[in-house]
C-alpha positions as CSV (number, residue, x, y, z in Angstrom):
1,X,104.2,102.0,133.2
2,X,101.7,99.3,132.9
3,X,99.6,101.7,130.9
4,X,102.3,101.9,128.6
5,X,103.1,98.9,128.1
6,X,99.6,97.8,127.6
7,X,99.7,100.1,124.7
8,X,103.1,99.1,123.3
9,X,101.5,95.8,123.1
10,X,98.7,96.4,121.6
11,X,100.2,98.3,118.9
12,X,102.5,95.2,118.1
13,X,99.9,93.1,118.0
14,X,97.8,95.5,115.7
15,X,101.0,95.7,113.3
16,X,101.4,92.5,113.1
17,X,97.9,91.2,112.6
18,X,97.7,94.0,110.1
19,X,100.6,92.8,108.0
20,X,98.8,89.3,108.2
21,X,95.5,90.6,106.7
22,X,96.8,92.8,104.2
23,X,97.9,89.5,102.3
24,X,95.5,87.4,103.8
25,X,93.2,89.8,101.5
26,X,95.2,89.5,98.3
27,X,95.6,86.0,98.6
28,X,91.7,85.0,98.8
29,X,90.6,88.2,96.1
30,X,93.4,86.6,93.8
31,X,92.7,82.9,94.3
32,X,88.9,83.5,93.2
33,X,90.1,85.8,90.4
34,X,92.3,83.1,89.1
35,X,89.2,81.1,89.3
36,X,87.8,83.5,87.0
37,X,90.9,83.2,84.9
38,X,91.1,79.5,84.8
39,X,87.9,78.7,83.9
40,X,87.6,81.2,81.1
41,X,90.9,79.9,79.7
42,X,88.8,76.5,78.9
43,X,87.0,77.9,76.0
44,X,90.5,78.3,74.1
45,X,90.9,81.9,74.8
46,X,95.1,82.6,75.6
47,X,94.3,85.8,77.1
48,X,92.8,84.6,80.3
49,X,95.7,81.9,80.1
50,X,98.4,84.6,79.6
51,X,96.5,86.3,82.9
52,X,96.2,83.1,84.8
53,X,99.7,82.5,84.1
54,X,101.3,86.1,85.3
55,X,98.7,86.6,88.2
56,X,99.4,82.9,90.0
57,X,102.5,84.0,90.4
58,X,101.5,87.3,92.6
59,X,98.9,85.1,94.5
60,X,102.1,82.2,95.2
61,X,103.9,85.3,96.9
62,X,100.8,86.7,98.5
63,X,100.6,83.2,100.0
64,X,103.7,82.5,101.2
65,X,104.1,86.1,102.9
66,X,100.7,85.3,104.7
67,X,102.0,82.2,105.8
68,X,104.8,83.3,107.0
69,X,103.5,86.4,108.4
70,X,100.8,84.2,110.9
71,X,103.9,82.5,112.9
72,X,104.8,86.2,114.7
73,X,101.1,86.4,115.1
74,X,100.4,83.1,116.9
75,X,103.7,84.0,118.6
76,X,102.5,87.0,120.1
77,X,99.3,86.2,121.3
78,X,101.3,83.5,123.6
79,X,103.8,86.2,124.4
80,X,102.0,89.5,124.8
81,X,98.5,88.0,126.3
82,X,99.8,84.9,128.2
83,X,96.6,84.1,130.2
84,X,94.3,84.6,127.2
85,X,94.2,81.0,126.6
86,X,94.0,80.3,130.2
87,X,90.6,82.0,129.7
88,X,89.7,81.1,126.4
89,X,91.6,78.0,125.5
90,X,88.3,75.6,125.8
91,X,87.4,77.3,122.8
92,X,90.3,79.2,121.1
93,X,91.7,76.0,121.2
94,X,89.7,73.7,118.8
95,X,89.3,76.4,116.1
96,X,92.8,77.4,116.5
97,X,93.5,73.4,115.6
98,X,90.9,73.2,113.1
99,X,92.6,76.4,111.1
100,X,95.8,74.8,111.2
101,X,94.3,71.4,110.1
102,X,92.5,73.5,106.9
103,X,95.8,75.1,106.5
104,X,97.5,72.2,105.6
105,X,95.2,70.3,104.6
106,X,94.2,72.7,101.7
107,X,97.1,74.9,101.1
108,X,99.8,72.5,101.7
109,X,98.7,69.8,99.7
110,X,96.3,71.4,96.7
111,X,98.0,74.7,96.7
112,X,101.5,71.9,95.5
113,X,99.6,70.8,92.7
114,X,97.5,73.8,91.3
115,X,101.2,75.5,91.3
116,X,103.4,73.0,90.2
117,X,101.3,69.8,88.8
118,X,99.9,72.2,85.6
119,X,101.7,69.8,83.2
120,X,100.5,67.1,84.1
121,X,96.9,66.9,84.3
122,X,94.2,68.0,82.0
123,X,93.4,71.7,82.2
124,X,89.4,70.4,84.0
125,X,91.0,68.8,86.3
126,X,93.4,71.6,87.2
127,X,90.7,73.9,87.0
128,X,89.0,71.7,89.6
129,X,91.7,72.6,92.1
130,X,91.5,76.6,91.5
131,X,88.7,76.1,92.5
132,X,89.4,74.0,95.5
133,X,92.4,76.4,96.5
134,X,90.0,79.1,96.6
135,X,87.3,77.4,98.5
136,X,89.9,76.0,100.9
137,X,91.9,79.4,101.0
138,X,88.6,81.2,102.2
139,X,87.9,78.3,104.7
140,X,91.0,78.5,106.3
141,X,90.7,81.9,106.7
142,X,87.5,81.9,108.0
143,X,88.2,79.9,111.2
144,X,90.8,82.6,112.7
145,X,87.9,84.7,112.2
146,X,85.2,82.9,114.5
147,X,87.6,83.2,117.1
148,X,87.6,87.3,116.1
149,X,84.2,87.9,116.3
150,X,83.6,85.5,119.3
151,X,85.3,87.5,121.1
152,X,83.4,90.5,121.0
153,X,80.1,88.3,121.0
154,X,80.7,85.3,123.5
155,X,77.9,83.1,122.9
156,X,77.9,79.7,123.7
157,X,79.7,79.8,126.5
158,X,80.0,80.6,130.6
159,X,82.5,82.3,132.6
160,X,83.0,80.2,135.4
161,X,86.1,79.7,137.8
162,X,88.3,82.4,135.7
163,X,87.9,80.2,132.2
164,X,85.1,79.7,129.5
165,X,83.1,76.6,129.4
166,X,81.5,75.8,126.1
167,X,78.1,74.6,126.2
168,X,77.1,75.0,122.7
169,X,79.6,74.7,120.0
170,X,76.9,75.3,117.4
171,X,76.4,78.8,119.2
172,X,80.1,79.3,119.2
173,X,80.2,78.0,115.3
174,X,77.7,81.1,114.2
175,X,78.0,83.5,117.0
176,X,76.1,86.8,116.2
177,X,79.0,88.7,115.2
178,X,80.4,86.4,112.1
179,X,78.2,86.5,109.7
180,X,79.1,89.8,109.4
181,X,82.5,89.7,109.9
182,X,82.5,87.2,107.4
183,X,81.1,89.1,104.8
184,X,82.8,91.8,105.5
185,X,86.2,89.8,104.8
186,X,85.4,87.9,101.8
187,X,84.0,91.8,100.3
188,X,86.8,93.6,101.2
189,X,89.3,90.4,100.1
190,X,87.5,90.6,96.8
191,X,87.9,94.5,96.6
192,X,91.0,94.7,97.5
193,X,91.9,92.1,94.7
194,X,90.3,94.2,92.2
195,X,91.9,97.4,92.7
196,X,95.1,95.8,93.4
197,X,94.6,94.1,89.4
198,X,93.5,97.2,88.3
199,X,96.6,99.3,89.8
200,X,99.1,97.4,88.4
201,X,97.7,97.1,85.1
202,X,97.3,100.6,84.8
203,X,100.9,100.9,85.8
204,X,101.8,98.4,82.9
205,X,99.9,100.9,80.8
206,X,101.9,104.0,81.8
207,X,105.3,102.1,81.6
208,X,103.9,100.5,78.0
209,X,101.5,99.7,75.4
210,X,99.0,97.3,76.8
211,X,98.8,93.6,75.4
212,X,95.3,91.8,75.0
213,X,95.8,89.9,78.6
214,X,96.7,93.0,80.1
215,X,93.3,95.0,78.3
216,X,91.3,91.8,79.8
217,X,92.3,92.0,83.0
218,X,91.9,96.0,83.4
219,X,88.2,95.5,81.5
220,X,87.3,92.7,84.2
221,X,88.6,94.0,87.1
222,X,87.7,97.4,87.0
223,X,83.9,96.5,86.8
224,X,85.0,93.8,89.5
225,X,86.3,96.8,91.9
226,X,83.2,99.3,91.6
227,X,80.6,96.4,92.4
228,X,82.1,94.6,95.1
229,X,83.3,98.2,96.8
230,X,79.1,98.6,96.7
231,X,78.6,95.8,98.1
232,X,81.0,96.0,100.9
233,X,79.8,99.5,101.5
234,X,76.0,98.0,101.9
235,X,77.1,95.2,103.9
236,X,79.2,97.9,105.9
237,X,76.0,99.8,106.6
238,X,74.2,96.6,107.9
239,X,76.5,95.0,110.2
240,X,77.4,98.1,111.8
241,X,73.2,98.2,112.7
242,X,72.9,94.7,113.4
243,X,76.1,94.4,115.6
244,X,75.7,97.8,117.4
245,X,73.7,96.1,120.0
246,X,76.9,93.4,121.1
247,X,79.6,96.4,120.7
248,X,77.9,99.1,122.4
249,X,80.9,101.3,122.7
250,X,82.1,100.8,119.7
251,X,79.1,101.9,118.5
252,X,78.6,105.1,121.0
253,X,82.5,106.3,119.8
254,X,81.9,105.6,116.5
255,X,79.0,107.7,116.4
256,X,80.3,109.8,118.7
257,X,77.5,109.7,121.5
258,X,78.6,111.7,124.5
259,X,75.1,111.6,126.7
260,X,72.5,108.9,127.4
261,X,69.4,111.4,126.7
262,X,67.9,113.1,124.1
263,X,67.5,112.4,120.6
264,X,70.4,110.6,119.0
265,X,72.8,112.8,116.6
266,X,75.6,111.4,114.3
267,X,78.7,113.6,114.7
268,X,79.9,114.2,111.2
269,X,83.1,115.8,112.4
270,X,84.2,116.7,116.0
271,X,86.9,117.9,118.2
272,X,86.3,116.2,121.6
273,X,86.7,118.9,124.9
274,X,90.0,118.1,127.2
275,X,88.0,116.0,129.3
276,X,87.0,113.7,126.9
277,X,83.4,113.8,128.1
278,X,81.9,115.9,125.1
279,X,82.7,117.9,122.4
280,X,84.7,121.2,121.9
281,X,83.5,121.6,118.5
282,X,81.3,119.3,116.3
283,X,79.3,119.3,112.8
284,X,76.3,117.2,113.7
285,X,73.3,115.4,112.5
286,X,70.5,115.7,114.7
287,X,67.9,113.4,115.0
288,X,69.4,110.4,113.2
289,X,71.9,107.6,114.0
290,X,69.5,106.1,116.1
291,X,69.6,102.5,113.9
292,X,73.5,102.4,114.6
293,X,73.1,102.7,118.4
294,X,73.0,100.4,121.4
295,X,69.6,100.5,123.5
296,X,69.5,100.4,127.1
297,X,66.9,98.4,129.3
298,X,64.7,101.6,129.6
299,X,65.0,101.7,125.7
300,X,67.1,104.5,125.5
301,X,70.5,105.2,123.6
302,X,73.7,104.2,125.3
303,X,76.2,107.0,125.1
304,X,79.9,106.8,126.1
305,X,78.7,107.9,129.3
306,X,77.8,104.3,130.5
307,X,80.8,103.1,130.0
308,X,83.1,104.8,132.6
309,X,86.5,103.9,132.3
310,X,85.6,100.8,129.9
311,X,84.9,102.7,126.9
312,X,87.1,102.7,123.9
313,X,89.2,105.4,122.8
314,X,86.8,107.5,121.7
315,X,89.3,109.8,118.8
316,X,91.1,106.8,117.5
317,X,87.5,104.7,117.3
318,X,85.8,108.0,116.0
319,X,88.5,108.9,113.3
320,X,89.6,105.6,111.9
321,X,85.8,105.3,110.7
322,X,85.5,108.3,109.0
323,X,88.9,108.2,106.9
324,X,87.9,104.6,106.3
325,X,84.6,106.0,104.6
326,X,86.5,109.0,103.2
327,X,89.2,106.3,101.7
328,X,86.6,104.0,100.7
329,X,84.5,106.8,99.2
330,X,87.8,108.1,96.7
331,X,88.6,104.4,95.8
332,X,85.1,103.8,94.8
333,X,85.2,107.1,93.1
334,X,88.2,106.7,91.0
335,X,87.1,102.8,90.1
336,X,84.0,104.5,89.0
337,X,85.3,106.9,86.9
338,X,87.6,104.6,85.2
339,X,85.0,102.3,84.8
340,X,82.9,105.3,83.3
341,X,85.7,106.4,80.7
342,X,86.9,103.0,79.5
343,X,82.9,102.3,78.3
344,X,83.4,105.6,76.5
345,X,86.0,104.3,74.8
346,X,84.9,101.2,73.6
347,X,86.5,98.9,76.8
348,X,89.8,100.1,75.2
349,X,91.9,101.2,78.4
350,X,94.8,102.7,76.3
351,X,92.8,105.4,75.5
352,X,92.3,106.6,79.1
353,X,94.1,109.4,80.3
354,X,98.2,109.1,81.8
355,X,96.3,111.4,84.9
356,X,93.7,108.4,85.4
357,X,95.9,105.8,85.5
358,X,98.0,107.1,87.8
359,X,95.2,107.5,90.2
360,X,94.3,104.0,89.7
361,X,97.9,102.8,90.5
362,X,97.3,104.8,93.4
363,X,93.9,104.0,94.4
364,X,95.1,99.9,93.8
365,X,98.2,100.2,95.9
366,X,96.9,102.1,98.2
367,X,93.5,100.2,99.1
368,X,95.6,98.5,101.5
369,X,95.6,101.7,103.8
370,X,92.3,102.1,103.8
371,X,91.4,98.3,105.1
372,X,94.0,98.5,108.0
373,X,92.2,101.7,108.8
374,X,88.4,99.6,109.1
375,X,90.3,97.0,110.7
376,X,91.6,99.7,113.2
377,X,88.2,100.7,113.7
378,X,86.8,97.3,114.7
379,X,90.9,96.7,116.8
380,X,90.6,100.0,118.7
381,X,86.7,99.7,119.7
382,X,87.4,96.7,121.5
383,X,89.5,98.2,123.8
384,X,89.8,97.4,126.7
385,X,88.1,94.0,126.8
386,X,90.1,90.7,125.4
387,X,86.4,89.3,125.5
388,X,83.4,91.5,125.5
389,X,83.0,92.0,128.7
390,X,84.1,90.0,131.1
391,X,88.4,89.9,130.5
392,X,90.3,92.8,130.0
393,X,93.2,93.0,128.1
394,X,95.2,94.3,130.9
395,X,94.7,91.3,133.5
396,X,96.0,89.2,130.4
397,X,98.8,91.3,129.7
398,X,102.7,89.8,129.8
399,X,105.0,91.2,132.4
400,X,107.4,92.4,130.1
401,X,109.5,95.8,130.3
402,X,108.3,98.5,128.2
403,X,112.0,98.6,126.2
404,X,111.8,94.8,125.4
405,X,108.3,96.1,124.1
406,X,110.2,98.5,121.9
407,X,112.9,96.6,120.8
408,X,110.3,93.4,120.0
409,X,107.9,95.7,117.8
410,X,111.1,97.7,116.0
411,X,112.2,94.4,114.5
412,X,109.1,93.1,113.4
413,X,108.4,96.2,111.9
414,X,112.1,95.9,110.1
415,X,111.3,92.4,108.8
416,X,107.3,93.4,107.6
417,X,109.3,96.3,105.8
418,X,111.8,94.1,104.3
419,X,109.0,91.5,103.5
420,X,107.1,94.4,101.7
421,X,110.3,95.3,99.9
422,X,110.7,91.8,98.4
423,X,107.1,91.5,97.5
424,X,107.2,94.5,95.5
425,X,110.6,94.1,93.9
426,X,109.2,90.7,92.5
427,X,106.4,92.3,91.7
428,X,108.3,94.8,89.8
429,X,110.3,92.0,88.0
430,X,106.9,90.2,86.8
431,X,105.4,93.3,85.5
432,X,108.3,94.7,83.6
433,X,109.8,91.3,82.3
434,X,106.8,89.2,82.0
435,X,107.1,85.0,83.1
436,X,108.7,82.6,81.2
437,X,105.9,80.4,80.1
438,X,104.9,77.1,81.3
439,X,106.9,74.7,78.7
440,X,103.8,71.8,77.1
441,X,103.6,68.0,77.6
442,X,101.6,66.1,75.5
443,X,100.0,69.2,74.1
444,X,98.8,70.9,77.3
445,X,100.1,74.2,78.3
């Protein structure tokens, strides 16, 4: 039962934190692609204005659907893991504080005026706080996570008497794993962005004729989409090298690495045996994979077999990767290609095919998918530690009955549903009726 439970939890948690990031995403891709925007719009041009004007409006409910979706997290990780923070609290603590701080600080009070204050300031000035909304958007973000990747890399810190005692905050500040987690983020937030533009401009194409904003935005964020899915993918590539020696079963599942001997091998595809100790079928590449795998202190490569009862699960760690890469792979490819045909065509997007743009309304709504399925990756690998480890997720666990597990997760999962529904509905509304435009004082718009 606790086994169950345990489980129940942590696919509550996942859900929720999931929900969280999807928007999280959209609402730091869109606030630097209203930069973009807003700063183009200086030089007279009502296109990017126009754009500006329709896409604020999708990043105002990206941000109050994130906002409101981190309550139920914070909630749960006091309900589900109730002696996490008797652990961790010495350092969850402060940057737990210090995101709520840059919360409020930066969306609270700029977030106001970029929104609503458009009137009645110059249009430098309020493209001086885009830009701060962006900055402070990301920032905000990025203190949740430190937390994240401190706790698969705890440095700066000892385990003493049942709790963490920091004795290096700059350690705990740029602990080995966020750079890259980072990057990762802000790469993904940016390419998720992209495609999202580019999905629902090309579903303004296939509903009607494109106008000049619309034309603008597909040109720019098609281009946007295929550059920063590269990058991500390179990035990709290089922290899961560089951070295969702090997540060493991650890395063994991910690969999937049975045995500590022998040359390494990168399972392409496999179907592991009913004692989950090997494989009963596999497409393997022999003799490479060696860069993405944990050493030992002999210097050879640690397999799942060093982890005994503390490894991952191995199919959900080994599976979420690849359709990750497989979904990452088709968005790239279908950016590309309508990247690719719209050059043919002279950058004019109305030209393109009804069979394209439907994949790209498909391939921009459904780039969400394919980042909860990375962020499963990098969820499910943890398993089981709470911190890399030295706590386990089960000795944190709440003591709560598997059907109040049920019944907690069903209605969250109601209320992300109905959230989703709104979202798109007003979504819907924008892109079929357009906004009523922002009336001028004094001559500003």
């Amino acid at each position: 039962m606790t086994h169950l439970a345990l489980w129940i939890s942590q696919a509550q948690f996942f859900v929720s934190l999931s929900f969280m990031l999807l928007f999280l995403l959209l609402e730091i891709g869109l606030a630097w692609a209203l930069v973009y925007f807003k700063l183009r719009s200086l030089g007279g041009d009502s296109r990017w204005l126009e754009a500006y004007r329709f896409w604020v409006r999708v990043f105002a409910m990206a941000f109050i659907v994130a906002f409101g979706a981190a309550v139920p997290v914070m909630i749960q990780f006091g309900s589900l893991w109730p002696m996490l923070m008797e652990r961790v609290g010495n350092v969850a603590g402060p940057l737990l504080a210090v995101a709520v701080l840059s919360v409020f600080l930066f969306k609270s009070c700029f977030v106001g005026v970029m929104l609503f204050g458009q009137r009645h300031i110059s249009p430098r000035l309020h493209a001086t706080l885009v830009v701060v909304v962006a900055a402070g958007v990301t920032l905000a973000t990025l203190w949740p996570v430190m937390l994240f990747a401190w706790l698969r890399t705890p440095a700066g810190a000892v385990y003493s008497n049942g709790q963490y005692v920091v004795t290096d905050w700059f350690s705990v500040f740029f602990n080995p794993s966020f750079p890259w987690y980072a990057s990762l983020l802000i790469l993904l937030a940016l390419a998720i962005a992209c495609l999202f533009m580019l999905g629902v401009a090309a579903l303004q194409g296939v509903w009607r004729a494109w106008g000049e904003p619309e034309q603008a935005v597909f040109n720019v964020s098609v281009r946007a989409a295929v550059m920063s899915l590269l990058a991500l993918a390179v990035v990709s590539i290089l922290a899961a090298r560089a951070l295969a020696v702090h997540e060493p079963g991650r890395a063994a599942a991910a690969m999937g690495y049975w045995q500590s001997a022998g040359q390494p091998s990168v399972a392409i595809l496999a179907v592991p045996d009913a004692h989950g100790t090997g494989d009963r079928w596999a497409w393997r590449w022999h003799g490479v994979g060696g860069g993405f795998l944990a050493r030992d202190a002999d210097g050879g490569y640690r397999g799942l077999d060093q982890f005994s009862g503390m490894a991952p699960p191995a199919g959900l760690t080994f599976w979420t990767l690849r359709l990750a890469v497989l979904g990452t792979a088709m968005l790239l490819l279908v950016a590309a290609i309508g990247w690719w045909r719209v050059r043919a065509h002279g950058g004019d997007p109305q030209a393109l095919s009804r069979w394209l743009l439907h994949a790209l309304v498909l391939a921009g709504f459904g780039s969400g998918l394919v980042a909860v399925l990375g962020f499963a990756h990098v969820f499910m690998g943890a398993h089981p530690y709470a911190v890399a480890g030295t706590v386990t997720q089960s000795e944190v666990l709440a003591d709560v009955s598997v059907a109040s597990l049920l019944a907690g997760g069903l209605a969250l999962l109601a209320v992300y549903i109905l959230c989703m529904a709104g979202f798109l509905q007003l979504l819907w509304h924008y892109m079929r009726y357009g906004v009523v435009p922002i009336a001028r004082h004094r001559g500003r718009a």
